[in-house]
DOMARKE-748757 format. One record per residue (C-alpha): x, y, z; residue in three letters. Coordinates in nm, 3 decimals, always signed. Example, Ala and Ser with C-alpha at 12.3 -4.5 7.8 and 13.67 -1.06 7.14 Angstrom:
+1.230, -0.450, +0.780, ALA;
+1.367, -0.106, +0.714, SER;
REM end
This chain:
+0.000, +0.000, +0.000, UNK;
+0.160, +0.346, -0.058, UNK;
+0.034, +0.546, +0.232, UNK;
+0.126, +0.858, +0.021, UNK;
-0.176, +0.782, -0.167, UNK;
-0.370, +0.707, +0.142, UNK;
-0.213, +1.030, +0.334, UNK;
-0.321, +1.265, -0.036, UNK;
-0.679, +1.148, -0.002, UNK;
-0.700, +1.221, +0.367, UNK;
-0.537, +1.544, +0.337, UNK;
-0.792, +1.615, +0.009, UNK;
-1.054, +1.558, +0.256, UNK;
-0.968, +1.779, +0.538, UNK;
-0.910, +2.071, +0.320, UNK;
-1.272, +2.029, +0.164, UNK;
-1.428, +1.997, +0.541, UNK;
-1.256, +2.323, +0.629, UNK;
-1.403, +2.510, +0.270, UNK;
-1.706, +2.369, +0.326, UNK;
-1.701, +2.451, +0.751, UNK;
-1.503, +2.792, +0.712, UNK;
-1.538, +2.991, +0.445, UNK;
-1.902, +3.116, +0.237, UNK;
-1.732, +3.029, -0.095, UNK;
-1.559, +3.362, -0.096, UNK;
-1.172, +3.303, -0.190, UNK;
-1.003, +3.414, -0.475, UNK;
-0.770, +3.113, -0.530, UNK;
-0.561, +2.815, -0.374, UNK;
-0.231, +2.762, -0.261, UNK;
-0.044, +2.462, -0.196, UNK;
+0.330, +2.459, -0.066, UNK;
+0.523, +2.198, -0.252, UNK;
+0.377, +1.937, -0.480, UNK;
+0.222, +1.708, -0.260, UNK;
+0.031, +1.707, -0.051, UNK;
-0.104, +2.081, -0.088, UNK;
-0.014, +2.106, -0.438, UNK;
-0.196, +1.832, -0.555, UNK;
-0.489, +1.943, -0.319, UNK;
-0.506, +2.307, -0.436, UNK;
-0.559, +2.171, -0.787, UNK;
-0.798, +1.993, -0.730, UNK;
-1.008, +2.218, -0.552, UNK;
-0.936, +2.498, -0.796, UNK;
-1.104, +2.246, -1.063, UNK;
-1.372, +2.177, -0.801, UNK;
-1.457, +2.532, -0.723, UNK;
-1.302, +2.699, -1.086, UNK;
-1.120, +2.935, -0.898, UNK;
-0.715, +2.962, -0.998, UNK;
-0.431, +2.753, -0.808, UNK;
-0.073, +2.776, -0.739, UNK;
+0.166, +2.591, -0.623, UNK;
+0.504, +2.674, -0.469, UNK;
+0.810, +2.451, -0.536, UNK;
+1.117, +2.482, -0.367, UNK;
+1.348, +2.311, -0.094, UNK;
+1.328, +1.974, -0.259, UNK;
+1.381, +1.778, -0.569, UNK;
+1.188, +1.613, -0.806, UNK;
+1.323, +1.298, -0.686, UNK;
+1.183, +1.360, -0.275, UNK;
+0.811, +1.391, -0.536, UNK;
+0.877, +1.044, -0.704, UNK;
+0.937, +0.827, -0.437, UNK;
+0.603, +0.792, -0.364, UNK;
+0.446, +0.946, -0.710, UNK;
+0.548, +0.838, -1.082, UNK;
+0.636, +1.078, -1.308, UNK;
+0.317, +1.087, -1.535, UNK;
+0.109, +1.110, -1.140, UNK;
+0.278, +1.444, -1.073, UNK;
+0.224, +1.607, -1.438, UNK;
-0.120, +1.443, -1.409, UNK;
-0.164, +1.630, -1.067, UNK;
-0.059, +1.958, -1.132, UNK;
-0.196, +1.961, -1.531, UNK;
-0.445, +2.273, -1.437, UNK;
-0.244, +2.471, -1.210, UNK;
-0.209, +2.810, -1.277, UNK;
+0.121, +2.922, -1.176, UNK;
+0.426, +2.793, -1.022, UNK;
+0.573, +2.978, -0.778, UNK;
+0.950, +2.814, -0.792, UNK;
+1.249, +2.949, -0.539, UNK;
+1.571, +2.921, -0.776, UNK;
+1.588, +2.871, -1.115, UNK;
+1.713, +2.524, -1.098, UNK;
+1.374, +2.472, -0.927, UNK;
+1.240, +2.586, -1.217, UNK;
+1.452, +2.415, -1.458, UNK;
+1.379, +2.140, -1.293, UNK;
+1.009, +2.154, -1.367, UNK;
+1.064, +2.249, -1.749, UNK;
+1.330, +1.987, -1.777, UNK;
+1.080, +1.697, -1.731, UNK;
+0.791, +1.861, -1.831, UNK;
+0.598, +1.877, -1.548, UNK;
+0.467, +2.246, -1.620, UNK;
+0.499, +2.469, -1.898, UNK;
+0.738, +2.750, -1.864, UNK;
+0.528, +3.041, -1.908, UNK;
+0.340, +2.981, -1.552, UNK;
+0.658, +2.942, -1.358, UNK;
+0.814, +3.224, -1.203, UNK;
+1.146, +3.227, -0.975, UNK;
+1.097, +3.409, -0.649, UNK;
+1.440, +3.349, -0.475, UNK;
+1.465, +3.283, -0.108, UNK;
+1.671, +3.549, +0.015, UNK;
+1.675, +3.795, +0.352, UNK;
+1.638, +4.155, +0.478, UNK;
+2.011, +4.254, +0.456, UNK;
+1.924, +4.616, +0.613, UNK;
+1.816, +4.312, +0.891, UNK;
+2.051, +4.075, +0.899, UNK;
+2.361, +4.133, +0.862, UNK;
+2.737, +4.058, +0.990, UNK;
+2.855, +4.245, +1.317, UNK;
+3.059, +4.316, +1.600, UNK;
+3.016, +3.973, +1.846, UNK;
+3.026, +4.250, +2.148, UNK;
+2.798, +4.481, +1.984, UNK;
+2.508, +4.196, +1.877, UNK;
+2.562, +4.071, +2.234, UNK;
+2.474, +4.491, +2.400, UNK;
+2.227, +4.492, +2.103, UNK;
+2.041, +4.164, +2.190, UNK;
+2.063, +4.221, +2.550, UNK;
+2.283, +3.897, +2.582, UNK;
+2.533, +3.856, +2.846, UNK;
+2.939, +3.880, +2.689, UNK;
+3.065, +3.547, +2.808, UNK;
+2.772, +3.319, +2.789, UNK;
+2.776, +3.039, +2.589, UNK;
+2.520, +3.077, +2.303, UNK;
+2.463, +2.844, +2.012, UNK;
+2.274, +2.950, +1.682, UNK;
+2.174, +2.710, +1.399, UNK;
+2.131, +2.901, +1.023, UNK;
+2.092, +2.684, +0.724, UNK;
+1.866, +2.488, +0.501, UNK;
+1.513, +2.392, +0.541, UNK;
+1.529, +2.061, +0.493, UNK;
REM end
């Protein structure tokens, strides 16, 4: 059994109790973050309901998609979407490579930060900054998502 199947149809089932339970049938569009589940789901519905839907891909590959989906399932899946929201172009290249979307509804919105934010400083002066004592120990993690 491929409980990825199993988990899609749940998921599919939930987001059509909470339409139906919290909204009047006023929305604009769907959204789904990464293929599947919520890609797959926002299609759908945006077939169901005729309203637009978009997907977002990023942080992954392909491959994380077709270990529990064959190729022709994802293309299937997404066929109506309306855009693709992808967060490099190799995302995006990606995509067009095997054919999943067409290139016209995929555009790259890079991950990137608030450099007038974050930004490299003075140890002593982040520490006064932040309110953090000068010879504590302190431990920070920054890096990917996955």
């Amino acid at each position: 059994m491929n409980f990825a199947k199993f988990y899609q149809r749940q998921f599919e089932k939930a987001v059509e109790s909470t339409i139906k339970k919290e909204t009047d049938g006023d929305f604009d569009a769907f959204y789904g973050h990464f293929i599947a589940p919520s890609g797959f789901a926002a299609v759908k519905m945006g077939q169901k309901y005729n309203k637009p839907s978009f997907i977002a891909y990023g942080e992954c590959s392909l491959d994380q998609e077709l270990c529990n989906y064959s190729l022709e399932e994802i293309v299937k899946g997404v066929d109506s979407v309306s855009g693709v929201v992808a967060v490099s172009t190799k995302n995006r290249d990606e995509l067009l490579e095997h054919h999943v979307v067409d290139g016209d509804i995929v555009q790259v919105f890079p991950n990137s930060i608030n450099q007038s934010m974050f930004y490299k400083m003075n140890k002593e002066d982040a520490r006064k900054k932040l309110g953090l004592p000068q010879d504590d120990f302190i431990v920070a993690f920054v890096g990917y998502f996955i």
